[in-house]
C-alpha positions as a Markdown table, in Angstrom:
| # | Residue | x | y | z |
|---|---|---|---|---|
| 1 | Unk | -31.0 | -47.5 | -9.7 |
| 2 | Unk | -34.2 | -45.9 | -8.6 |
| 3 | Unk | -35.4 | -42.6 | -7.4 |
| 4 | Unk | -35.3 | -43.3 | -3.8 |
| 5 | Unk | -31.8 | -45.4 | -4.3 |
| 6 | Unk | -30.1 | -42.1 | -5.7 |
| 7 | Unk | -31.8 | -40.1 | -2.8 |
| 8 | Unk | -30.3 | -42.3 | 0.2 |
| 9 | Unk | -26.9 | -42.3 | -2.0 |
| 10 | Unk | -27.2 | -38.6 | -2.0 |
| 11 | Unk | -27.8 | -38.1 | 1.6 |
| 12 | Unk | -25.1 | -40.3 | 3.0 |
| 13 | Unk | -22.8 | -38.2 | 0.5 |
| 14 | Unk | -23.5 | -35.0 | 2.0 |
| 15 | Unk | -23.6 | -36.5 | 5.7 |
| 16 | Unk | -20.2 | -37.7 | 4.7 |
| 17 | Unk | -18.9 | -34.0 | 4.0 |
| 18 | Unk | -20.3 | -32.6 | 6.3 |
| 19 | Unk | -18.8 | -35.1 | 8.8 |
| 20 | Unk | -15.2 | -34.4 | 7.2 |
| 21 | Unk | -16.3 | -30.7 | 7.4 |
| 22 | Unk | -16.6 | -31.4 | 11.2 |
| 23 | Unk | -13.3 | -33.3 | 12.0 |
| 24 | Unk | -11.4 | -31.0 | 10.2 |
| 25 | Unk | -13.0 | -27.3 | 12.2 |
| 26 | Unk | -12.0 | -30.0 | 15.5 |
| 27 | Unk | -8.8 | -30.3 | 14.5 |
| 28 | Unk | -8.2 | -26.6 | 13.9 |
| 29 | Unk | -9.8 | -25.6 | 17.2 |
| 30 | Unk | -7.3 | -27.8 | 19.2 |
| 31 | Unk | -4.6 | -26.8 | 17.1 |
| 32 | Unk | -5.3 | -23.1 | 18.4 |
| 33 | Unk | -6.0 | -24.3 | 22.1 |
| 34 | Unk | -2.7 | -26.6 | 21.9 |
| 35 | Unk | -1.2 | -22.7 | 21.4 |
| 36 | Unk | -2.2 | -21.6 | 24.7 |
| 37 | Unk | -0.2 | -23.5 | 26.3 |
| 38 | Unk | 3.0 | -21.8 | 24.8 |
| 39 | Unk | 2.0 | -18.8 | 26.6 |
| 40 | Unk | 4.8 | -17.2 | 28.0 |
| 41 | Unk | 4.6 | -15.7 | 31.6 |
| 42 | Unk | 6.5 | -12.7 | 30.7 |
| 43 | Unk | 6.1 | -10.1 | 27.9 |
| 44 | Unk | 8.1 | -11.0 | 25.0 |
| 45 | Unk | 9.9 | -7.2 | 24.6 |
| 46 | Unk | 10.7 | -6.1 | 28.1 |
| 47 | Unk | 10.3 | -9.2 | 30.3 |
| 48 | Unk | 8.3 | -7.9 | 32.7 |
| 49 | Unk | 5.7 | -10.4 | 35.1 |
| 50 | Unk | 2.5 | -11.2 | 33.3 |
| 51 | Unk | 0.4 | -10.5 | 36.6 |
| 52 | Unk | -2.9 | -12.7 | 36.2 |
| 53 | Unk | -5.4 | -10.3 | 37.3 |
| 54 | Unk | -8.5 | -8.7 | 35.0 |
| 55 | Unk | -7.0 | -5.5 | 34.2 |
| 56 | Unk | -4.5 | -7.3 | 32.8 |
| 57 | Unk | -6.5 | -9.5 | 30.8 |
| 58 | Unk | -7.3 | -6.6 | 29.5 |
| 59 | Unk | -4.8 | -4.4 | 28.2 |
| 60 | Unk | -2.3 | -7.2 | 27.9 |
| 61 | Unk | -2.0 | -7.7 | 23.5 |
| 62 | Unk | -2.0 | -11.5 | 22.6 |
| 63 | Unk | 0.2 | -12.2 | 19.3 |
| 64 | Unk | -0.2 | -15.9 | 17.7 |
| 65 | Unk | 1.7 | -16.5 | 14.2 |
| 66 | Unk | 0.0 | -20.0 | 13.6 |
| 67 | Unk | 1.9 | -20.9 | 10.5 |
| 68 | Unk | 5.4 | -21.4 | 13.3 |
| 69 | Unk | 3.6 | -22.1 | 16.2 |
| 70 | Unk | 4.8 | -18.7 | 18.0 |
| 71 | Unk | 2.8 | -16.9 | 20.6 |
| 72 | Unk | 4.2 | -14.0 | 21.5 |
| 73 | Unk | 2.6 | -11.9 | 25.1 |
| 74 | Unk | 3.2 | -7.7 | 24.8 |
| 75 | Unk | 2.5 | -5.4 | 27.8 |
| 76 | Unk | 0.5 | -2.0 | 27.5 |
| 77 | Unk | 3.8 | -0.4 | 27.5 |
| 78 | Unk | 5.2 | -2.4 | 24.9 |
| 79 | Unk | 2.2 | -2.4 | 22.6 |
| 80 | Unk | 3.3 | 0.9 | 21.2 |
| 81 | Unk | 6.8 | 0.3 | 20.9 |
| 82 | Unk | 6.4 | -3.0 | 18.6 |
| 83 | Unk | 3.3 | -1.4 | 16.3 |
| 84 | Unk | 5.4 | 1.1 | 15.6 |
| 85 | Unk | 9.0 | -1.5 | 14.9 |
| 86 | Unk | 6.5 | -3.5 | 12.5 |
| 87 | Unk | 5.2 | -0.2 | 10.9 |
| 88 | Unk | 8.8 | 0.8 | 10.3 |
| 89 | Unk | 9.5 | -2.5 | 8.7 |
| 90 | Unk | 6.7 | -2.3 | 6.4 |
| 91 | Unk | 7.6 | 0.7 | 4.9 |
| 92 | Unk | 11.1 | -0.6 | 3.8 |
């Protein structure tokens, strides 16, 4: 095997990984995407309409536990009532 033989093998290699590399960052893109879709319409404490305007957008909090596949929509008024249930359940 020659110089430029173990150069070619070497770069089809790394193009190899790097193509693996590439599949698998797809993969976990439409994993997260496929997520959106479980958005609920409500918020997930108090029920309350998830009214699609900016503002909303906005202050609206997002929660996405990937390893279960649960996405989870909290209002502004909620926000502050489930920070502070989770920081109560950390300190036990």
């Amino acid at each position: 095997m020659d110089k430029k033989h173990r150069k070619k093998l070497k770069r089809k290699a790394k193009a190899k990984g790097l193509k693996q590399k590439s599949e698998e960052a797809q993969k976990k893109l439409q994993k997260r995407i496929n997520l959106f879709e479980k958005l609920p319409e409500q918020c997930s404490a108090c029920n309350k309409a998830f009214p699609k305007t900016k503002e909303s957008h906005m202050t609206w909090k997002v929660v996405v536990r990937s390893n279960s596949e649960m996405v989870r929509l909290f209002c502004s008024d909620c926000q502050s009532k489930v920070t502070d249930f989770v920081e109560g359940q950390d300190e036990v």
